[in-house]
C-alpha positions as CSV (number, residue, x, y, z in Angstrom):
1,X,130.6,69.9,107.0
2,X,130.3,73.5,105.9
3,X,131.3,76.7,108.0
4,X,129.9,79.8,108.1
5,X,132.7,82.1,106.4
6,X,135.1,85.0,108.0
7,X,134.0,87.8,106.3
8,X,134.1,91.4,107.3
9,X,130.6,92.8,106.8
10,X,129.4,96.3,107.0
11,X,125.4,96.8,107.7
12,X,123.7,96.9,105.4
13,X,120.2,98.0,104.2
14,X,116.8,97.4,106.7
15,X,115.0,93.9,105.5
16,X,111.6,94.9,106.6
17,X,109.4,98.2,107.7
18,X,108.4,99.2,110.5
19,X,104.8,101.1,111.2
20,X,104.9,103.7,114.0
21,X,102.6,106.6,115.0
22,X,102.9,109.3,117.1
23,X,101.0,112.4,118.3
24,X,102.1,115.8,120.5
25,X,99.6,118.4,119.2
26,X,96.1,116.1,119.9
27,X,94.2,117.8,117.6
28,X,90.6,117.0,118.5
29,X,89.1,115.5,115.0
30,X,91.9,113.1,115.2
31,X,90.7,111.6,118.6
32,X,87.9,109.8,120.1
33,X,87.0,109.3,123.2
34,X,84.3,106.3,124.9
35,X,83.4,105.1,128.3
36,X,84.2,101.0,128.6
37,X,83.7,100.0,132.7
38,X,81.5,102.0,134.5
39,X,80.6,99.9,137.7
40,X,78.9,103.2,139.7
41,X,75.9,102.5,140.9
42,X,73.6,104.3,138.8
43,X,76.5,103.7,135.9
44,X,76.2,107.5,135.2
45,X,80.3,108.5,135.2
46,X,80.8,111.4,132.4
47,X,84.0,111.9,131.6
48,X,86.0,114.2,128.6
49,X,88.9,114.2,126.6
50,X,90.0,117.1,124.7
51,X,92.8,119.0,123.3
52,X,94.4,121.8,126.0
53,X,97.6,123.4,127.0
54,X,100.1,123.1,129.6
55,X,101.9,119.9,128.0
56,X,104.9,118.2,127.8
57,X,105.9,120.8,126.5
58,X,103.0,122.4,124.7
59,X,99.5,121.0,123.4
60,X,98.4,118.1,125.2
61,X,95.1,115.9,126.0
62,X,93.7,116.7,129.0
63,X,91.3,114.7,130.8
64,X,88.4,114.5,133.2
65,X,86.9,111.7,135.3
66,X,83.7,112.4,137.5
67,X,81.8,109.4,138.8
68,X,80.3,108.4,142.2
69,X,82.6,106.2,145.0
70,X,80.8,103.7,147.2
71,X,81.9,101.9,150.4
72,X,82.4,98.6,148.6
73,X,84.6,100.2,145.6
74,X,83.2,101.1,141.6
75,X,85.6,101.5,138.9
76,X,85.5,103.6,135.7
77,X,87.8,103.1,132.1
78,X,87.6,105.6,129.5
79,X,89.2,104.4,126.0
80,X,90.9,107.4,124.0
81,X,91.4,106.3,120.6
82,X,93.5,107.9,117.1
83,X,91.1,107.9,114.3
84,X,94.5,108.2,111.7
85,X,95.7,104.6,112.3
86,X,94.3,101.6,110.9
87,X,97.3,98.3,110.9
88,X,96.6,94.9,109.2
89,X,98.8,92.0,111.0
90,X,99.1,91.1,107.1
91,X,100.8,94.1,105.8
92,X,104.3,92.6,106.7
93,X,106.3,90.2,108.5
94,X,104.4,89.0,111.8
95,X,103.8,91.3,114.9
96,X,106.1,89.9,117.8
97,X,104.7,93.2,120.0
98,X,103.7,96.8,120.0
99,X,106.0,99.4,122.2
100,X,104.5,102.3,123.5
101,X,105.0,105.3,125.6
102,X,103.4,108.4,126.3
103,X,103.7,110.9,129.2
104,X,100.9,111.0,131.5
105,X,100.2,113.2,135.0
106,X,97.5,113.3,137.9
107,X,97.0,117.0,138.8
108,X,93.8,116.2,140.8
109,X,92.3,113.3,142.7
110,X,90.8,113.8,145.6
111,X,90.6,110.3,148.0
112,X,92.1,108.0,145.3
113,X,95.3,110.2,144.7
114,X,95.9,109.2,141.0
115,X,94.7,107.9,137.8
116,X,95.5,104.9,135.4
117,X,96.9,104.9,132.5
118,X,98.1,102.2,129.8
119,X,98.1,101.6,126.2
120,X,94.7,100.3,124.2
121,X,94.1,98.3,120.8
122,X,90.9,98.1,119.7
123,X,90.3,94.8,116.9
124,X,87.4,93.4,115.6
125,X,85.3,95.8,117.9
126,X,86.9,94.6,121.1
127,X,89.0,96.4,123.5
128,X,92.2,95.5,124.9
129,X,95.1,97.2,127.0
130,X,97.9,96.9,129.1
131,X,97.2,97.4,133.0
132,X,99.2,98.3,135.7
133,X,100.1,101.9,135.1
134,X,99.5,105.1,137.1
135,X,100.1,109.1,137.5
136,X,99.9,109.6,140.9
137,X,99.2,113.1,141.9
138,X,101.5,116.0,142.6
139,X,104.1,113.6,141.2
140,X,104.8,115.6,137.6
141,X,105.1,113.8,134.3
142,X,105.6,110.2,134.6
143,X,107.0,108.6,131.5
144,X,105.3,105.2,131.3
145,X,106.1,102.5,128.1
146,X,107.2,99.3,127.6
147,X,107.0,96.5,124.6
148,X,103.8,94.4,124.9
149,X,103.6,90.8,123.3
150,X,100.0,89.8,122.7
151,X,99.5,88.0,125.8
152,X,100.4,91.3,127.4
153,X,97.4,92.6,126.4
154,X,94.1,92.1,128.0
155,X,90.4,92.2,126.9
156,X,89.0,95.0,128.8
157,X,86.4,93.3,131.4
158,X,87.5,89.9,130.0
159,X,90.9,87.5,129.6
160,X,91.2,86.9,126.2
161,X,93.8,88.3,124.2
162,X,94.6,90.1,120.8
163,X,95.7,88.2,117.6
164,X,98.7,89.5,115.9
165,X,98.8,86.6,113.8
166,X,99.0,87.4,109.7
167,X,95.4,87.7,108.4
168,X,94.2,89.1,111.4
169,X,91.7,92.1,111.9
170,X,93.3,95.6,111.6
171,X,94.6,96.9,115.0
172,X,93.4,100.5,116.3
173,X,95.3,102.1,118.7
174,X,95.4,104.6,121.5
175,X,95.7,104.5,125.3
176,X,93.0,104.4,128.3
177,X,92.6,106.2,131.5
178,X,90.8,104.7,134.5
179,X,90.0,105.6,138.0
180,X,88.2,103.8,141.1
181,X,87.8,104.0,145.0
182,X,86.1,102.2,147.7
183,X,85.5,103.6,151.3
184,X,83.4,106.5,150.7
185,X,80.2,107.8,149.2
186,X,81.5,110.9,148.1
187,X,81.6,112.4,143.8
188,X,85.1,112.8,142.9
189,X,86.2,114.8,139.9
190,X,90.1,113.7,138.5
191,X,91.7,115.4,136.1
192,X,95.0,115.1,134.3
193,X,96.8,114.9,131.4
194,X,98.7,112.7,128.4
195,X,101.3,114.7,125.9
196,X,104.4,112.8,124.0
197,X,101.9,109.5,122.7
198,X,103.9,107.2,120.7
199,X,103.8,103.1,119.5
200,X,105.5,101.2,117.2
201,X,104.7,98.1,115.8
202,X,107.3,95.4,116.2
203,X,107.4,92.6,113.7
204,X,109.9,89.4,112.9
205,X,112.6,90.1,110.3
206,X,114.8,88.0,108.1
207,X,117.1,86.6,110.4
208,X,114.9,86.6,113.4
209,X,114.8,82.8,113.7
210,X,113.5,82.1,117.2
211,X,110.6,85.1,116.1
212,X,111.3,87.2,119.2
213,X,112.2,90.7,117.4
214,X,115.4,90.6,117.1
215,X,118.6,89.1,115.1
216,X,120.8,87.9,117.9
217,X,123.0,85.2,118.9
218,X,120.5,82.9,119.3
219,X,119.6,83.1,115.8
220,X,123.0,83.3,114.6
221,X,123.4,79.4,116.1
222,X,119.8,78.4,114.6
223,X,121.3,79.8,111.1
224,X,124.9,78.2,111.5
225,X,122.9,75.1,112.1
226,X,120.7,75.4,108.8
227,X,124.0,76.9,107.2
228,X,126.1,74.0,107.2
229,X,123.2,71.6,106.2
230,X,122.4,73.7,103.2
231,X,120.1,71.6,101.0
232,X,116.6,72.7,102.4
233,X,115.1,69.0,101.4
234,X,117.6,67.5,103.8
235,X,115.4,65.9,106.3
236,X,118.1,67.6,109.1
237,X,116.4,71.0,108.0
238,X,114.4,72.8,110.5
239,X,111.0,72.8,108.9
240,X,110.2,75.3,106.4
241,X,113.6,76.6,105.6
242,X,113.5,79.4,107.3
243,X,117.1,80.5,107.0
244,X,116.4,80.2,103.3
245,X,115.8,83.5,103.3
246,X,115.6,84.1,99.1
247,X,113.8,81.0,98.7
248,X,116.0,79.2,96.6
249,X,115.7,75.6,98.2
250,X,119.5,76.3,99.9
251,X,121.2,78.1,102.8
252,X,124.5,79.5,101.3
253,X,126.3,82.8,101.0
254,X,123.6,85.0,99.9
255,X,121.5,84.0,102.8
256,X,124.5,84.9,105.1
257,X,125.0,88.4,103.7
258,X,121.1,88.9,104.5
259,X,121.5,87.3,108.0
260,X,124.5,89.5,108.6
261,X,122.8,92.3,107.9
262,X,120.1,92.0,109.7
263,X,122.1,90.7,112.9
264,X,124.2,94.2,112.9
265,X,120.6,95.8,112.9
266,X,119.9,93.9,115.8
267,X,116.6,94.9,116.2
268,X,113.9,94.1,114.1
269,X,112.4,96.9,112.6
């Protein structure tokens, strides 16, 4: 039986990179905009999405929604997407999610008192975001954001979901705003705004042995297990090796220094 030793150990460098883009200024030949649900009767909602002032602080990207309400409810989406990112699921480690946040706020909605917001990938041509969000208005800037897994994200007029898997297509991101209403026959015009956009992509590390973004305890017992095995072709070893983390057919020291590491990152980067 082998135990893992008592050593002191400092952190020590990153074991794997991290993509991340962000934008405050929303200069407008960086962004596109494009209508995806348009349930209106005559399916004739316009809608813009440009660069304007009065952020978060500073530049922001303000927006506009006008379509027409009817009695038994329409709803609109509009995607706004960066044209400066471009990630390939194969350019690293595997993607365990994508965090986002941006800051978002209603200033006008007559007789639906808000907008949606969420974040919004675009892969292989298809669309797919995160619901659930909202600026209501007269509230201010509300800080939305969270970390979405890929069954957090959602085809846009479907239910399948994204594939973050390595050699999958290149992700595009960006976020969407959306509006609706039921009731009434009237035009409504919403506006608002979005300043402060920012998402990361979150991938498995060295260490992360339960693939869940982070080095924690829970790994630290998988590797203890895998440590005091150590011969990867015992048939006790998890398959794969995966604590084997220089690929030298064992699970010794030097694959401890890089667990330690990482598990004082916590975090995967």
């Amino acid at each position: 039986m082998r135990y893992v030793p008592l050593l002191a150990f400092s952190a020590l460098s990153s074991v794997a990179s991290a993509q991340s883009f962000s934008d405050g200024t929303f200069f407008d030949s960086q962004w596109l905009s494009t209508k995806l649900i348009d349930t209106t009767p005559a399916a004739d909602a316009t809608w813009s999405g440009i660069r304007g002032s009065g952020g978060n602080p500073d530049d922001c990207r303000t927006i506009a929604h006008n379509w027409q309400i009817t009695p038994a409810g329409v709803s609109i989406a509009i995607a706004h997407l960066s044209k400066v990112t471009l990630w390939s699921p194969a350019a690293g480690p595997g993607i365990v999610g994508i965090q986002w946040s941006f800051d978002a706020r209603c200033d006008s909605a007559p007789y639906v008192s808000a907008i949606g917001f969420g974040p919004l990938l675009r892969q292989n041509g298809r669309w797919f975001g995160v619901p659930g969000n909202a600026a209501i208005v007269g509230a201010g800037w509300t800080a939305l954001g969270g970390i979405a897994s890929a069954a957090a994200w959602v085809e846009v007029g479907g239910t399948d979901h994204p594939d973050f898997s390595p050699g999958a297509p290149s992700l595009e991101v960006g976020f969407f705003t959306s509006n609706g209403g039921s009731g009434t026959s009237l035009r409504n015009l919403a506006t608002g705004r979005v300043d402060n956009y920012s998402i990361r992509i979150r991938r498995t590390c060295a260490g992360d042995l339960n693939v869940d973004g982070q080095v924690d305890d829970a790994d630290f017992v998988l590797f203890v297990a895998a440590y005091n095995i150590l011969d990867c072709s015992d048939p006790a070893m998890p398959a794969g090796c995966p604590s084997d983390f220089n690929q030298d057919g064992f699970v010794d020291d030097t694959d401890f220094v890089t667990f330690v590491a990482a598990y004082d990152n916590l975090l995967c980067p």
